[in-house]
N, C-alpha and C positions, 0 to 999 in steps of 0.2 A: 447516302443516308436520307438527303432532302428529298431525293426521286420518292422512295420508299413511303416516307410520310406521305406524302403526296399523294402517291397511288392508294393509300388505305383513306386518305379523308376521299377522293373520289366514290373511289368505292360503298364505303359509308353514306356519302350523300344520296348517289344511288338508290342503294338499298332502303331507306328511308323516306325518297320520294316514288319507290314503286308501293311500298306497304302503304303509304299516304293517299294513295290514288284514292277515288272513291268507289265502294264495291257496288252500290244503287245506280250508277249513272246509266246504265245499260238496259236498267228493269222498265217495261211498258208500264201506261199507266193502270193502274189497282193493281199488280204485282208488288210482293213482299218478297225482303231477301231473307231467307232462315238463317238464324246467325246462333242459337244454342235449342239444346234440347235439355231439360231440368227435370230429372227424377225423384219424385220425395215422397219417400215412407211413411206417415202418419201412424202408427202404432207398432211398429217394432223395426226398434233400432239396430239390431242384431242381421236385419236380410239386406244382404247389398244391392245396392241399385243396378249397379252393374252388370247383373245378372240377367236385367230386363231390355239391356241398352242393346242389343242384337237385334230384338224384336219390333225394334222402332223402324220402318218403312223410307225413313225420309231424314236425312242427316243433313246437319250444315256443313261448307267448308268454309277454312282461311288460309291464312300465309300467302306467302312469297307466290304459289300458283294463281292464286285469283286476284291478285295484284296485275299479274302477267296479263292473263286475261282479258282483264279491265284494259290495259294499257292501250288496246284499239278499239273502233268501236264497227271495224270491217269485219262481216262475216267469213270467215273460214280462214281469218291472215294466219300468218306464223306465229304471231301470242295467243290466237284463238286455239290453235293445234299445240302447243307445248303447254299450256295454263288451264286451268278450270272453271267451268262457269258460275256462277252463283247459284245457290241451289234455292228454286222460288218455292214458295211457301205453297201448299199443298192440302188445304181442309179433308179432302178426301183421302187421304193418304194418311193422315190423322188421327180419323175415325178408324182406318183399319190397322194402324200398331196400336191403337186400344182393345180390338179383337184380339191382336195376336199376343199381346199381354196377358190379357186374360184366362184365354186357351194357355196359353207358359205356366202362368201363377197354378191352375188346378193340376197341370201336369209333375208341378212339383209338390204338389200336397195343399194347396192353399182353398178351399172351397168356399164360393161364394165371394169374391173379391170384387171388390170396385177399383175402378179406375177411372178418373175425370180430367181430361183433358182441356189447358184452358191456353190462350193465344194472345199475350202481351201484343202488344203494336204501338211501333213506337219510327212514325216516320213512313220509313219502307221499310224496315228491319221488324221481325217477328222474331220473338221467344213463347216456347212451346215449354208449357208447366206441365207433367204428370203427377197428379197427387192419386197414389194407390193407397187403398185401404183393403189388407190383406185379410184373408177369409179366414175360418178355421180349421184346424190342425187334428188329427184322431193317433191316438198310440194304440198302436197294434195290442190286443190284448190277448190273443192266442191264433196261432196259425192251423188250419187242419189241410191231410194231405188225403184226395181221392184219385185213386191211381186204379189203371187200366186191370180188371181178372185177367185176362189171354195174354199167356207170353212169358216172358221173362222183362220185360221195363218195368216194372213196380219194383220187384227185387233189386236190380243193377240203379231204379233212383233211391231207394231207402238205405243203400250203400254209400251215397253220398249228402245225407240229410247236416251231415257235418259242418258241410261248406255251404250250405245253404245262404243267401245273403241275405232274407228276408227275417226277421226275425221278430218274436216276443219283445215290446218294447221300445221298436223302432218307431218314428214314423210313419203314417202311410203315405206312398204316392205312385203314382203310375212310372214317377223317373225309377222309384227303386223298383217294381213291380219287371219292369221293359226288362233292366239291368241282370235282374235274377234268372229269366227265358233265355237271355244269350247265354250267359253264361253256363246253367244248367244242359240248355239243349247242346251246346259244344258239347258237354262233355260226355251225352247219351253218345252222339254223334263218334266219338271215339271209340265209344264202346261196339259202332257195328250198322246202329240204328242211321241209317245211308238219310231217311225219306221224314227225319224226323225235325222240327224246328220248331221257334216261340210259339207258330198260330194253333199247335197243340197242347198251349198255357189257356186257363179260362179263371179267372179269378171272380170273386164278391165277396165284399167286405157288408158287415151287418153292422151301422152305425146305431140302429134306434133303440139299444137296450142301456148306452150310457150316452152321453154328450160331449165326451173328450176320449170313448174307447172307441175301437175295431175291430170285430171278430173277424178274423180272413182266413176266407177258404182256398186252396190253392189245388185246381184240379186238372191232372191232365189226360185228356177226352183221345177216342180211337178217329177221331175227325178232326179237320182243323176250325178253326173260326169262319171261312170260307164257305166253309161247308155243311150240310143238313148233318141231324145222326141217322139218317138210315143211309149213310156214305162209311157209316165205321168200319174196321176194318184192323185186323191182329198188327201190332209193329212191331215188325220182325228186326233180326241182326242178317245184315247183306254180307257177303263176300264178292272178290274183285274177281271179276270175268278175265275178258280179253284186255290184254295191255299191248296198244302202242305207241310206238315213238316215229315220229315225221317230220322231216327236214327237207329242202331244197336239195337234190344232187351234187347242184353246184359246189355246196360246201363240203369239204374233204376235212373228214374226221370220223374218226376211228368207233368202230363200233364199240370195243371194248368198252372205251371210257362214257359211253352215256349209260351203259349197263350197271357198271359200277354207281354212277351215282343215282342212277331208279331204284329209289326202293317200294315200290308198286310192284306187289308178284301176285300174276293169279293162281286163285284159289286161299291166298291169306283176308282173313277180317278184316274186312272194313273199316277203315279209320280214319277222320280227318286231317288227325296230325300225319301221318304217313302221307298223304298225299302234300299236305302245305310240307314238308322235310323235304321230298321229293321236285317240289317244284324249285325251293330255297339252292338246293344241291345245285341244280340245271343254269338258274339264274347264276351262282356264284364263277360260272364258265363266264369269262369276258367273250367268247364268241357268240352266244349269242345277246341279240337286244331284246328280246322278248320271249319269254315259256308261257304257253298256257296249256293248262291242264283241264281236257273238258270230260265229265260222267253222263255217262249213259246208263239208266237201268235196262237192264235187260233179259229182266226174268222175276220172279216173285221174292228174290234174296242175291241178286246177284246185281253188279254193279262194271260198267263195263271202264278200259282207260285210254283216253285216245290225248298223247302228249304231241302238242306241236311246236316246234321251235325256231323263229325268226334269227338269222345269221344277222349280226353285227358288220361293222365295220371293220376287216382283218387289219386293217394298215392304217398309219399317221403318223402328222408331226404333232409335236405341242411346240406352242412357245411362250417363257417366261422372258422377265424384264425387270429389272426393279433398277434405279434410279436415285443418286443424293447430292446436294451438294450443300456445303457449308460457309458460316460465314468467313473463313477465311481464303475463299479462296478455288476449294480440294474438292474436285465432281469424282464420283466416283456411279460405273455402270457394271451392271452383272446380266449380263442376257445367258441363258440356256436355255438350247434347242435337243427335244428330243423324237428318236423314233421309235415306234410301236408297232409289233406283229403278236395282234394275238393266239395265235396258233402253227407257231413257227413249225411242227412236228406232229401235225394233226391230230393233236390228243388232248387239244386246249391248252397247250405252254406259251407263256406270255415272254417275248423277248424285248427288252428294254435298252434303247443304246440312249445315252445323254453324252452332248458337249455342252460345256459351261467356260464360261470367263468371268473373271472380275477383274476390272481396270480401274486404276486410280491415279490421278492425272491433277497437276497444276500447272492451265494455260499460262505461256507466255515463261516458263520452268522447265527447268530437265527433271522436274520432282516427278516420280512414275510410281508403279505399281502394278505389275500384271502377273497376273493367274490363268491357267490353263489346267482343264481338267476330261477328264473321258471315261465312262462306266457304261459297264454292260451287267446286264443282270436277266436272267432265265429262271422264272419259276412255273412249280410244275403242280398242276391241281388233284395231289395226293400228298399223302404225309409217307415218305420213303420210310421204307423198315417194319411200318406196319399197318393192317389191312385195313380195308377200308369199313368194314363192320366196327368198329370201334369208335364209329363215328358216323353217326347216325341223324346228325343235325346239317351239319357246315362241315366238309374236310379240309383241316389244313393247307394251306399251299408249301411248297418248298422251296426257298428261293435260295440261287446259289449269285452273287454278286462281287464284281472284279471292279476296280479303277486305278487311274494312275492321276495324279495329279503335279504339276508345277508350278512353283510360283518365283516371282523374278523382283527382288524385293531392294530396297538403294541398299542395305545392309546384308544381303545374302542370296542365295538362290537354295531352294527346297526342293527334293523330289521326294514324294509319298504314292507308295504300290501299297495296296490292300485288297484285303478277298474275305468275304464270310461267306456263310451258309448257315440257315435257319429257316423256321418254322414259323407261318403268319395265319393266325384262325378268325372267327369271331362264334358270338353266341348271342342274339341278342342285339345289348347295346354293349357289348362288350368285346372287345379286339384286343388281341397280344399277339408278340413277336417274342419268341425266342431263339438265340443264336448261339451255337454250342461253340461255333468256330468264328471268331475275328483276329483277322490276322493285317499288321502294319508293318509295313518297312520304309523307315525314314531316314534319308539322306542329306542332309547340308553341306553344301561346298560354297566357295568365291567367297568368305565373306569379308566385308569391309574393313579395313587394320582396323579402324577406331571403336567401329564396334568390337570383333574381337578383343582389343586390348581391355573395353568395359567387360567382354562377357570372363574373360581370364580374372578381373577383379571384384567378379562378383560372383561367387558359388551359387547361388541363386538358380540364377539367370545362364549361369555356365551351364549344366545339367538341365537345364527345361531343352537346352537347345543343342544339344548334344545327338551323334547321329544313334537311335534307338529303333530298337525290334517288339514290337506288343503282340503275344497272344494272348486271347482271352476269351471270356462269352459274356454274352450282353440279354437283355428282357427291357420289352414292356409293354405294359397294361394299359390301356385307353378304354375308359366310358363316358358316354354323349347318350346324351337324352335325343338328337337328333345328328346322323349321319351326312346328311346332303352337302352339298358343295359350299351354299348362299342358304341358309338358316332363313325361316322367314316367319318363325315363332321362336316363343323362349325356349329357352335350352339349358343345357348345363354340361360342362365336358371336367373329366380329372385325367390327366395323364404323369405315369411314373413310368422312369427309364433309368433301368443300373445298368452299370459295365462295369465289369473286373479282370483285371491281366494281371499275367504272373505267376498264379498261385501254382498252375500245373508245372512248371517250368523251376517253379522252383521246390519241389522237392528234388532236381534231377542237379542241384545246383553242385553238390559236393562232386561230381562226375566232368561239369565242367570246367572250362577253360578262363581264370578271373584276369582280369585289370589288375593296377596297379592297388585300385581301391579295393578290391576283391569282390568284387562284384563278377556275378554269369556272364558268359557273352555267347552271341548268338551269331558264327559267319562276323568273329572280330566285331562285334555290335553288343553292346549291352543291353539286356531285354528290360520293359519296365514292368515294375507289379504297381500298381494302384488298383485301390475301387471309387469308384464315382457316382451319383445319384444328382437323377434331376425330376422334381415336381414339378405340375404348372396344374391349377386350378382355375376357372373360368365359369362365369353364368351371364347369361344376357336375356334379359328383360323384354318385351315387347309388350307396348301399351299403343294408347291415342288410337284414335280412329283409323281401321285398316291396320291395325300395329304399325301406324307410322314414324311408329318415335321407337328407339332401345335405348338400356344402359347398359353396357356390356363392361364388365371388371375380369378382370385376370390377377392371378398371383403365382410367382414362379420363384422357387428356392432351390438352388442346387450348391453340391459342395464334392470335394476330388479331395482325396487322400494320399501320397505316397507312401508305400515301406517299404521294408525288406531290400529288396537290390534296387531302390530308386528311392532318391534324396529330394526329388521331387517333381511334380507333374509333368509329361512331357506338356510342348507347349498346345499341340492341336488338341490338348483333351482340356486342355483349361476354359475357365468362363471368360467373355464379354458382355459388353454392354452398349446400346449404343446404337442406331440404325431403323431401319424404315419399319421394322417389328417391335422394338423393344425403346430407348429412351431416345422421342426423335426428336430433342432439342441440340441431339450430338448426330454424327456420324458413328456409322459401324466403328468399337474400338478405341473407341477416342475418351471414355469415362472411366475412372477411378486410376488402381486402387485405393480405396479408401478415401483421403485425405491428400493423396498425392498429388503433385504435378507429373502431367505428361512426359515422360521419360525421355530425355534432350535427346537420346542416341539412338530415336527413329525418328526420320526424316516425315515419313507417314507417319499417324497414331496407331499403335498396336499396344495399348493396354489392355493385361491381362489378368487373371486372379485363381484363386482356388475355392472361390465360394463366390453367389450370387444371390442376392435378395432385388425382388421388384415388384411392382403394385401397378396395375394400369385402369384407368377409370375412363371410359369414352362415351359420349352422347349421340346417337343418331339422330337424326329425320330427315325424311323426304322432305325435298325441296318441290320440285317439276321435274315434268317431263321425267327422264330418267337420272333426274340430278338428287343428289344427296350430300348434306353437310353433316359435319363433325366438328364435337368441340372434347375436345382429350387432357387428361391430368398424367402422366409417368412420374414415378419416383421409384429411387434403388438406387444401388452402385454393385459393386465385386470389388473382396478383399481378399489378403492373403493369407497364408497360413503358419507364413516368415516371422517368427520370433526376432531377426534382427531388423525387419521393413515397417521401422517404426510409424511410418504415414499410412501404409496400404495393410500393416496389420489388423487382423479383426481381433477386436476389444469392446467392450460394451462403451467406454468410450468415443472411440473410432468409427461405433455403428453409428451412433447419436448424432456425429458431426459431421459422420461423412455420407450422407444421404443425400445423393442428388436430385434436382427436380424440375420438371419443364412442364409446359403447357402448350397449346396447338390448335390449329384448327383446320381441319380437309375438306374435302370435297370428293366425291364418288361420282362413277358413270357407273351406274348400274345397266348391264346389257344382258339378264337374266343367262346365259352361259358365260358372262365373264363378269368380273367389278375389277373395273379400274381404279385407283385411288390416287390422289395426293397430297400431302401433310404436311405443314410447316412449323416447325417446334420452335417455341422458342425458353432459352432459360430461363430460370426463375431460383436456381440453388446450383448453383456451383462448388463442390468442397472444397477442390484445387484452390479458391481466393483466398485471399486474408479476411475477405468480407466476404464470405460467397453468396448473398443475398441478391439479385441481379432483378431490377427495377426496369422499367419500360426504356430507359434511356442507354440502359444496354444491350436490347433486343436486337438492335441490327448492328451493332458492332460486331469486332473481331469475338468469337467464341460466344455469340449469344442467341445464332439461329442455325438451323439447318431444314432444307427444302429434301423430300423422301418423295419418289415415284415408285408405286409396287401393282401388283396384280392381288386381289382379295384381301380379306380382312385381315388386319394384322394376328388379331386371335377372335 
């Protein structure tokens, strides 16, 4: 514990005499170091500064990087290459984010704005004051629309005056003026018109008949902006020429299936969406790593399609890794290694084998813990049973998935065989799975007398761990505002996932073969019926310069049911809590239920429950180089659903008391195809104590910290 101390006051000192460094030591002489940049509004407190802070040429930095920096004063050392220089003050560079302020401010409606730029000095440190005095503003006071005689575009846009975004009323400005051309010309674009875009928008607004109105005309010309008018010229509706498709030889795959997903046919109307559908389909093939889609006109209404598609990488491993140990003692490693062929069947079918373990080990102890596991999974880039015209965006994949798993436990040995098949889409930002078919077969042998004698005395816990048969089907829905791996703006993700077993199974109940208890069985196995749901909600923040800082929260509530032929959850469907994801002041398992203490009659922690509430709160920023800290809040537990498990039953008192909580702090390698991380929690709410309140001075004792290594963000 004395090491421990020790190592955090170093470390402290440390960090404290690099921030202390001086950031000026390095600046020649009449050099300034820019240390802030100061936006202020003078007449209306309503427009945020913020808005203009992009357009600033010349930014300061701080922190822990320009410490580094500083820390030599050798050009090119290793604190010069991982750290940041100071950013020197820049009069001309000054003068031109006051242009481009101003060009911003008219482009959002503001006419006529000042902007005065002024330069504190103070030492060798400069602050840079923006006082902007915003222009005036015109409310559109009627729109009128001059559209082309030749053709059919004046009809197919007066069809859509609906959606117009411009409007009686609005503001004026060139941002919404831009806004209304994309989106209008998209939608001509749809309708046929191939050659058509913004630069055939010409707008003028007529300010001098009021002082706060806009007459705005909005007209669009058989010429672009580009262009004279004696360049005019009819805009027609195109149709799709020749289409084709081109590939490397090398890559072996089946013609059929890129036909299916082209839906580029010539001699059909021209559409943009049809083409971005068309490219979305091709991309959605893991074989290849790139589609492009290029047009050619090639006639006076005609439109030619030449698709090309860069092969992927057919073959790999991945490798995961995650990492804990706690204070008493218990490391615990989970590595999974997997392999991938995208195209095992040349039709674009993705073959997936994963081996995983998880070990749990106390050195210098015969205290163990080992897991063995192995899945294979083949899905197929169609939705089986029905055509692919039914989907005309993204088709479904098919995934049919096998594994067996083992685990080798001081109280028992498990073996679990499973198989589904299901249906994975997206639309958007929106993905679901649904699975008509899950199927489990779970077997327990060897177990320990003493535990068996506890599971014989406690019905409970007798039936969670009983050998059981589950079919059933399962769904769920996931939306994210942002898909990518490493998020590097704000986002926001909701994910729900049901499973229910039993129901089919048990209409056929009276036909079978019961137990003593009268319960179905399945192959001498009693099947289980539960339904289960789990939520998780999440948003993260990205602010500070560069979006160098986030707040990222999470909230996840889930809850399991048993009836009908089962008295209660099997045990692999129950919640946890605990681990390098979820409360990492514990170990995986080691928290609740409720109010409880750790159950004496596992050697390892395998606490488990029927319901889960948690709340996670975490800070980023960039440090250097590719370094990143974290400082994290967890709080939750899992309760049960046992009317006689008066510690770990869920009661509205039991919620109140038995809320556990930790705090932390990590550290990240960001290597933009991986993020390494790791965490160190420590308690701060214990429910399990008599006092569960746990103060600095039980941080590194027994059950008051645990150390978490993982691969990517916890959520």
């Amino acid at each position: 514990m004395a090491k421990s101390y020790r190592f955090l006051l170093i470390s402290a000192a440390l960090a404290v005499f690099a921030v202390s460094c001086s950031t000026t030591r390095i600046l020649e002489d009449g050099q300034y170091r820019l240390v802030k940049n100061e936006i202020k509004i003078s007449n209306d407190k309503g427009f945020n500064p913020k808005k203009l802070e992009p357009y600033i040429k010349q930014k300061p930095n701080k922190g822990l990087a320009l410490a580094v920096y500083n820390f030599s004063r050798k050009e090119n050392s290793f604190w010069h290459r991982i750290g940041k220089a100071p950013v020197v003050y820049d009069h001309a560079l000054v003068e031109s984010s006051v242009d481009n302020m101003l060009r911003h401010l008219e482009y959002l409606g503001y006419y006529g704005s000042k902007v005065d730029a002024q330069a504190q000095v103070h030492g060798q440190k400069v602050k840079v004051r923006y006082e902007v005095d915003l222009g005036r503003r015109f409310r559109i006071s009627e729109v009128k629309y001059i559209l082309p005689e030749r053709g059919t575009l004046a009809e197919d846009f007066l069809k859509d005056t609906v959606n117009v975004t411009v409007r009686k009323g609005d503001w004026l400005s060139e941002e919404a003026l831009e806004a209304e051309t994309v989106r209008s010309s998209a939608y001509l674009r749809n309708l046929g018109y191939y050659t058509f875009n913004k630069n055939y928008y010409f707008f003028e607004a007529d300010t001098l008949k009021d002082p706060a109105l806009a007459s705005l005309e909005m007209r669009i010309a058989e010429y672009t902006r580009n262009e004279s008018p004696d360049m005019a010229r009819e805009l027609k509706k195109f149709h799709f020429g020749e289409v084709g498709i081109s590939y490397p030889k090398s890559l072996k795959i089946k013609e059929s299936v890129l036909k299916n997903l082209n839906t580029v046919q010539p001699g059909a109307r021209y559409s943009e969406d049809i083409v971005s559908n068309t490219y979305n389909r091709l991309s959605s093939l893991p074989v290849f790593s790139g589609v492009s889609v290029g047009l050619t006109q090639s006639g006076d209404d005609l439109v030619d399609c030449d698709i090309h598609l860069t092969p992927a990488r057919l073959q790999g491993f991945k490798l995961d890794l995650q990492a804990s140990s706690n204070s008493i003692g218990l490391f615990g490693i989970s590595p999974q290694v997997s392999f991938f062929h995208r195209n095992i069947f040349r039709g674009g079918e993705r073959l997936n084998l994963s081996f995983m373990g998880n070990f749990q080990f106390k050195p210098g102890t015969d205290i163990r813990s080992t897991e063995f596991g192995v899945s294979a999974g083949i899905d197929i880039p169609r939705f089986l049973f029905l055509p692919d015209r039914l989907f005309p965006r993204n088709i479904p994949r098919t995934e049919f998935t096998s594994s067996y798993n083992y685990q080798d436990r001081p109280e028992y040995r498990r073996n679990i065989i499973s198989f589904s098949y299901g249906y994975t889409a997206s639309h958007k930002n929106f993905y679901y799975q649904i699975q008509p078919v899950q199927l489990s077969i779970v077997r327990i042998f060897n177990m320990d007398e003493a535990f068996l004698e506890t599971l014989m005395a406690n019905p409970f816990f007798w039936n969670a761990y009983i050998d059981h048969f589950i079919l059933g089907t399962g769904g769920m829905l996931y939306y994210t505002t942002d898909a990518s791996v490493n998020p590097q703006g704000s986002y926001h993700f909701a994910r729900l996932q049901v499973n229910t077993a039993g129901n089919v199974l048990r209409l056929f109940n009276s036909a079978m073969k019961t137990d003593e208890h009268g319960r179905g069985m399945i192959w001498n196995t009693p099947y289980s019926q539960f339904v289960r749901a789990e939520l998780s909600l999440g948003k993260t923040w990205r602010f500070g310069r560069n979006d160098g800082q986030a707040l990222a929260t999470r909230f996840l509530a889930g809850i399991g049911k048993a009836y009908g032929n089962s008295s209660v959850l099997p045990f692999e469907q129950q919640f946890y809590s605990g681990g390098s994801n979820s409360m990492r002041g514990w170990q995986a398992r080691s928290v609740g239920p409720g109010t409880a203490p750790n159950d004496d009659f596992f050697i390892i922690p395998n606490q488990t429950g029927d319901m889960k509430l948690e709340a996670n709160l975490e800070y980023r920023f960039k440090s250097f180089w590719k370094l990143q800290g974290a400082l994290f809040v967890d709080a939750g537990n899992i309760w049960t659903l046992d009317e006689d498990d008066e510690d770990g039953r869920f009661t509205w008192n039991n919620f109140k008391n038995g809320i556990a909580a930790d705090w932390g702090i990590g550290l990240r390698v960001d290597l933009n195809f991986i993020l390494v991380r790791l965490d160190m929690g420590f308690v701060t709410r214990d429910p399990s104590r008599a006092n569960p309140w746990v103060g600095p001075e039980g941080w590194f004792r027994r059950n008051g910290h645990a150390l978490h290594f993982g691969v990517g963000y916890p959520f």
